[in-house]
C-alpha positions, 0 to 999 in steps of 0.5 A: 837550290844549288845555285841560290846557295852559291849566290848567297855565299859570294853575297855573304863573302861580299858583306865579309869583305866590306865588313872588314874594310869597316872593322880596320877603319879608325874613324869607325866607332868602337860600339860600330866594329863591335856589331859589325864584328857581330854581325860578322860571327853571325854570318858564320854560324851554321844556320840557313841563310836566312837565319845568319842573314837576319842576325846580322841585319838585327846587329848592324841595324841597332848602329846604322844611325849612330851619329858618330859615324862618318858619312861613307860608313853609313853608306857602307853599312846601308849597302851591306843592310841592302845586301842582308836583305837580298838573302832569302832561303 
């Protein structure tokens, strides 16, 4: 069990990162750093992995198709989806 927990926290530590990248991009929408600073919170409360895992994919999923914005964001943001979906309790 240990093991998994360490997996999902270098994977949640990995979502963070690219999270962030996004959040101090200008080209990203407003409402987009909005979820995903959301999504960011939500990976921080203390519940279980799957928890966090899917209230932050709810957050992100609602502006993973804005058409503002720019094409390697959306990249981003389905990696990070992808990302989500691998956490599993």
């Amino acid at each position: 069990m240990a093991e998994d927990d360490k997996k999902h926290d270098e994977t949640i530590a990995q979502i963070k990162q690219q999270i962030e990248m996004l959040l101090n991009d200008n080209s990203v929408p407003r409402n987009v750093k909005t979820a995903l600073d959301e999504a960011r919170k939500a990976l921080e409360q203390q519940e279980s992995y799957s928890i966090k895992a899917s209230n932050a994919t709810y957050k992100i999923d609602e502006v993973s198709n804005d058409i503002n914005l720019p094409p390697y964001a959306r990249t981003v943001i389905w990696n990070i989806l992808s990302l989500l979906e691998s956490i599993k309790d």
